[in-house]
C-alpha positions in Angstrom: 1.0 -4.7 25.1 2.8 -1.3 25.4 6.1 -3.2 24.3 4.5 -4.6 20.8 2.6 -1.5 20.0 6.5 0.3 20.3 7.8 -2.1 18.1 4.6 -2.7 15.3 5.4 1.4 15.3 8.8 2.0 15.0 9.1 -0.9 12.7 6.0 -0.2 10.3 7.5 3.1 10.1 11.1 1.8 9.2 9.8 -1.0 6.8 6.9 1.5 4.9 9.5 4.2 4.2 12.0 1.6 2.8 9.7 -0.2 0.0 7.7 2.9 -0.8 10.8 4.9 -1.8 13.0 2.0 -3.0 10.8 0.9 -5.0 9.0 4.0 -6.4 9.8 3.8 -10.4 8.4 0.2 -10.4 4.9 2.1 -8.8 5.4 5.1 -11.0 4.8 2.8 -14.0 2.3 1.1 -13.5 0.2 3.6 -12.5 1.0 5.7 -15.8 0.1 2.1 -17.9 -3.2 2.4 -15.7 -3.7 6.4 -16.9 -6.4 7.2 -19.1 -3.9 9.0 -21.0 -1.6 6.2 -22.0 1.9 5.0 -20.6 3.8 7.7 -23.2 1.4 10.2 -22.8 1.8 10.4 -19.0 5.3 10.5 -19.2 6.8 6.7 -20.1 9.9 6.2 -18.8 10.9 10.0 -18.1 10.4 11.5 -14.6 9.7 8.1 -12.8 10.7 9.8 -9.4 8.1 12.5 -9.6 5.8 12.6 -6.7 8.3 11.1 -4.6 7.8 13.4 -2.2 4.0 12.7 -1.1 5.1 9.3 -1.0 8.0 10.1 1.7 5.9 12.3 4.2 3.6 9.6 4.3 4.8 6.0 3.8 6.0 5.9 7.6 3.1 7.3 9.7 0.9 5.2 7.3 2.8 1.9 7.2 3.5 2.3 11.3 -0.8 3.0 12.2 -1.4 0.0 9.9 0.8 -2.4 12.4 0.2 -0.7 15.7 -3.8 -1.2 14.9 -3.1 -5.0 13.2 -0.4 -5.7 16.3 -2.7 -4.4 18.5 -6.1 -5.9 17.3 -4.8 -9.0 16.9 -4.7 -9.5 20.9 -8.7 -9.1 20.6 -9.4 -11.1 17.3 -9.0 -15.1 17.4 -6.1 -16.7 16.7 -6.9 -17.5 13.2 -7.1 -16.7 9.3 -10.6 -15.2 9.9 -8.9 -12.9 13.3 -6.0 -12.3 10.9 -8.0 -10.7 8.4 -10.1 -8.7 10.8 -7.0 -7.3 12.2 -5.9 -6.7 8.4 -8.9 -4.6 8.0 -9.1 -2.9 11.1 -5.5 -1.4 10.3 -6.2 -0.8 6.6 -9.1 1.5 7.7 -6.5 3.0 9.8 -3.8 3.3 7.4 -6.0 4.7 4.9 -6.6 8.0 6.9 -3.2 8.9 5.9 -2.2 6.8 2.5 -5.2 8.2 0.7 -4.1 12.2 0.5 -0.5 11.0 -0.3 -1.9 8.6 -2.9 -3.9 11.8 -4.6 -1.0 13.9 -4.5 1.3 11.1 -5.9 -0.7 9.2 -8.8 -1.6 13.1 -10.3 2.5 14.1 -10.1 3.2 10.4 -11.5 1.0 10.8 -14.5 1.3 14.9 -14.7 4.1 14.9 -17.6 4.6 18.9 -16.7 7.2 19.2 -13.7 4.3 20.7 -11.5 5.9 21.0 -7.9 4.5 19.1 -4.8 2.8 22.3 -3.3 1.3 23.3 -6.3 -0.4 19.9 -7.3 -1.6 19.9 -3.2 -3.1 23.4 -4.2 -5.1 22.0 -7.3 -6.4 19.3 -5.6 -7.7 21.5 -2.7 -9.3 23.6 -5.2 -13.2 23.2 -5.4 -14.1 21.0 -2.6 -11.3 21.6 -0.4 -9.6 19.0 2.0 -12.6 17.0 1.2 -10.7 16.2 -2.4 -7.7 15.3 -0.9 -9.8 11.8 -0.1 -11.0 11.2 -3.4 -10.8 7.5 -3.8 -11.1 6.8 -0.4 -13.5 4.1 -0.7 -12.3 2.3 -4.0 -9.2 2.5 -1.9 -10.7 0.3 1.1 -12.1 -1.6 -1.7 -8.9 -2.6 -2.6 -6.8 -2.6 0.6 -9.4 -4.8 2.5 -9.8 -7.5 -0.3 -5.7 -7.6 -0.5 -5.4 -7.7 3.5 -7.5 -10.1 3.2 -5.6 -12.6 1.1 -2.3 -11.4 2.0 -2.1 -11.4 5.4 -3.7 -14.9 6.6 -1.3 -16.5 3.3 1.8 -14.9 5.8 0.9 -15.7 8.6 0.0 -19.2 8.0 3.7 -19.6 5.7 5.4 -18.2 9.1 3.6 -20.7 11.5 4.3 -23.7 8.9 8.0 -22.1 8.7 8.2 -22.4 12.7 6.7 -26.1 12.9 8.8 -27.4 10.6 12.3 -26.3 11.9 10.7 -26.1 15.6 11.5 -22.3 15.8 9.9 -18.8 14.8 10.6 -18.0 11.0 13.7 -16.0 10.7 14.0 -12.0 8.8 14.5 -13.9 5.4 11.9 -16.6 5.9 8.8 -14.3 6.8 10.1 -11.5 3.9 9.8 -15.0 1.6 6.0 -15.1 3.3 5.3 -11.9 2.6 6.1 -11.9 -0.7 4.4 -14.7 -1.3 1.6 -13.4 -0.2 1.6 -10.1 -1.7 2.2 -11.6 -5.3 -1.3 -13.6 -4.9 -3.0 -10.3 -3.4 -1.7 -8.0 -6.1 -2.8 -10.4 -9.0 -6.4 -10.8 -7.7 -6.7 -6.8 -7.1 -5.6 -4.9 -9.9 -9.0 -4.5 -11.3 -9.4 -2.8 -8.2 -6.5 -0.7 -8.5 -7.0 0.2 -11.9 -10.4 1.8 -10.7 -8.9 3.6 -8.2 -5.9 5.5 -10.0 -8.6 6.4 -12.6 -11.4 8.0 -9.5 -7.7 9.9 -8.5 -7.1 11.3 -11.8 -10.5 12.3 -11.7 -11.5 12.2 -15.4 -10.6 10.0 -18.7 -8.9 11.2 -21.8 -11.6 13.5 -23.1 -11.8 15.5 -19.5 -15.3 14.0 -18.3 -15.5 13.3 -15.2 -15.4 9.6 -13.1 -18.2 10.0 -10.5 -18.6 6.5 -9.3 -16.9 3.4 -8.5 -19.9 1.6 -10.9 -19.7 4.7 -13.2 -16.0 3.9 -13.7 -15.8 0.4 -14.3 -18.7 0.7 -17.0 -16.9 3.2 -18.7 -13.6 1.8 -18.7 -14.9 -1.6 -20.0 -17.0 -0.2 -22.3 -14.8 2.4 -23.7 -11.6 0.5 -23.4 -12.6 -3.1 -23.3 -12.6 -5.2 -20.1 -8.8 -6.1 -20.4 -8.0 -2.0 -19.4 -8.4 -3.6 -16.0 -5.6 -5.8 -15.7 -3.6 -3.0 -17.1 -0.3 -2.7 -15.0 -0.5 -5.9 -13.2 3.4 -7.4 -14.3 4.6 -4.5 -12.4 2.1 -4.7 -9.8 3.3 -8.2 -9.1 6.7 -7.2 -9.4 6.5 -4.1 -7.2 4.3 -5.6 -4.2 6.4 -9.2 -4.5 10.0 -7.2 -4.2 8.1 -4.9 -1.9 6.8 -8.0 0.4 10.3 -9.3 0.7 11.9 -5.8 1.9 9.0 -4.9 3.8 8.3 -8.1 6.1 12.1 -8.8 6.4 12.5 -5.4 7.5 9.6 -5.2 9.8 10.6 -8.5 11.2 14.5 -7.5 11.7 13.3 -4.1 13.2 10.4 -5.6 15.3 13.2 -8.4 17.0 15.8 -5.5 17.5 13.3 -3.1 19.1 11.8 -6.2 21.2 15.5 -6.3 22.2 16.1 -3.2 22.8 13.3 -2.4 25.3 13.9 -6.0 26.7 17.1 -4.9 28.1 16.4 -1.5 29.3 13.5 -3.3 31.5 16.4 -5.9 32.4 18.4 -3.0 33.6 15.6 -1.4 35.2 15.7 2.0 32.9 
């Protein structure tokens, strides 16, 4: 046990830092085509790096608690889709302690076309409510993680175990980041409605400063205001980002997971 929960950690942490930074500008723009403001009016193509930072400090703790719980849970949960998906969720809930601040920060600096500074957007967002802001969105954003767990996670699993039957050995690096982005593609397509929702609750209010106040409150508005296509808005680079994003993130967890495995394999051979 103490030997998995090492590796889902080290290599969550590894795998979550890669994609999320690597693959930032794709993120960047959809979330400005999801703004209230507009795509140009939150920045278009300029600055796609901004908020970078938030995403940095917490893509690995977040990315490594979301395996350690899934790794970990998955010992307790059957040995099916349905235990696969409970394990999803149990380390979505866990991931989302960290991912949600970051997120705040981030989708405000992506959409901010003024070059406000990292500290200076934390310090707006503390303003009023205090740390207590800083998880605005927190339930849209189980909304969406858990629905796209969900779907993702038992379609990667079940790839890998087909993948192993057929060539009568465990899917390889390549094969499961092929899984994964499989998987991911399907998740992020079904969800974006979801995600649409949720960078509007983090802006906090729509084009003519009123405030969002409720999941149910902003779907209403955005479909009545906007029409009920506004909530498929960003899903090419959605697709895009989470597909490319599956392939480097499940290869790389995979690769690190087998060198790690390997790793503390050899120090117990050698009795360190």
């Amino acid at each position: 046990m103490s030997d998995i929960f090492l590796a889902a950690l080290v290599s969550g942490a590894f795998a979550g830092f890669a994609v999320d930074v690597s693959l930032y500008p794709i993120d960047t723009l959809k979330t400005r085509l999801q703004s209230p403001k507009g795509f140009l009016a939150s920045g278009g193509f300029t600055g796609i790096y901004r908020g970078l930072g938030s995403v940095a400090i917490g893509s690995a703790p977040g990315a490594a608690l979301f395996f350690t719980v899934y790794e970990t849970s998955k010992f307790y949960t059957p040995d099916n889709s349905l235990g696969h998906m409970m394990s999803a969720s149990f380390g979505e809930i866990a991931a989302c302690l960290v991912r949600v601040p970051t997120e705040n920060v981030k989708t405000r600096m992506q959409i901010n076309s003024s070059n406000s500074s990292l500290s200076k957007t934390v310090k707006q967002i503390l303003k009023g409510e205090g740390v207590r802001n800083m998880y605005n969105g927190f339930g849209i954003t189980l909304m969406r993680e858990i629905p796209f767990a969900f779907i993702q996670f038992p379609i990667y699993e079940r790839m890998k175990l087909l993948v192993s039957t057929y060539q009568s050995e465990p899917a390889s690096p390549i094969q499961s980041a092929i899984c994964g982005s499989f998987g991911g593609a399907i998740a992020a397509a079904v969800t974006t409605p979801l995600d649409v929702v949720k960078t509007r609750l983090m802006v906090g209010e729509d084009i003519q400063g009123v405030k969002y106040t409720s999941v149910g409150d902003t779907v209403k508005r955005i479909v009545r205001d906007e029409g009920r296509m506004t909530l498929l808005n960003g899903i090419q680079p959605r697709i895009m980002w989470i597909s490319i994003g599956g392939f480097v993130f499940f290869g790389a967890y995979e690769a690190c997971k087998g060198i790690v495995g390997n790793v503390v394999g050899s120090r117990k051979r050698e009795g360190i």
